[in-house]
Residue, then its C-alpha position, 0 to 999 in steps of 0.5 A: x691813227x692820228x697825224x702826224x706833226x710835221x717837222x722842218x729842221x732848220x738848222x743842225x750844227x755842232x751847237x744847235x739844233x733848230x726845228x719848227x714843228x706844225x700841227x695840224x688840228x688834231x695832229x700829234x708828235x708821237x711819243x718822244x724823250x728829248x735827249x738834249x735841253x730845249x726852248x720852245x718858241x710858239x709861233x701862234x697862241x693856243x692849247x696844246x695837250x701835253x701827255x706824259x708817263x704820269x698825266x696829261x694837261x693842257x697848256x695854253x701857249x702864247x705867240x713869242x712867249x718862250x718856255x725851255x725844259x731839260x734833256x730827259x722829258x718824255x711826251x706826247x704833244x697833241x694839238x686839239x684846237x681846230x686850227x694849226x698850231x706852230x712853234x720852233x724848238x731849239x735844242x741845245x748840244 
């Protein structure tokens, strides 16, 4: 079985909630819907393999390079690099 990310809310409020996720290598989410909008914040450069209902792909994200995405995405985000992985999501209430 795989391992887990690891998650660290760092702020939930009536606004936002602030999350920073860490993957170790070879380490995953787990499947997930996200049930707000959200902005993906990477805090080191590297790939990520990102599995969906339809397909999965690799993105290569860059350190400070924000992305966001709508409620509803559903996902399992997985890093397969040989070192951690580190990026903050904010989601949006």
């Amino acid at each position: 079985m795989p391992q887990s990310a690891q998650s660290t809310v760092q702020i939930d409020d009536e606004r936002f909630r602030v999350t920073e996720w860490r993957f170790p290598p070879g380490s995953e989410t787990g499947w997930h819907r996200h049930e707000m909008d959200y902005v993906v914040v990477p805090m080191t450069t590297g790939e990520l393999l990102l599995q969906t209902p339809d397909d999965e792909s690799t993105s290569r994200l860059t350190a400070g390079q924000s992305y966001t995405r709508r409620a509803g995405s559903e996902h399992n985000v997985i890093n397969p690099g040989e070192h951690e992985f580190v990026f903050v999501e904010i989601e949006v209430r």
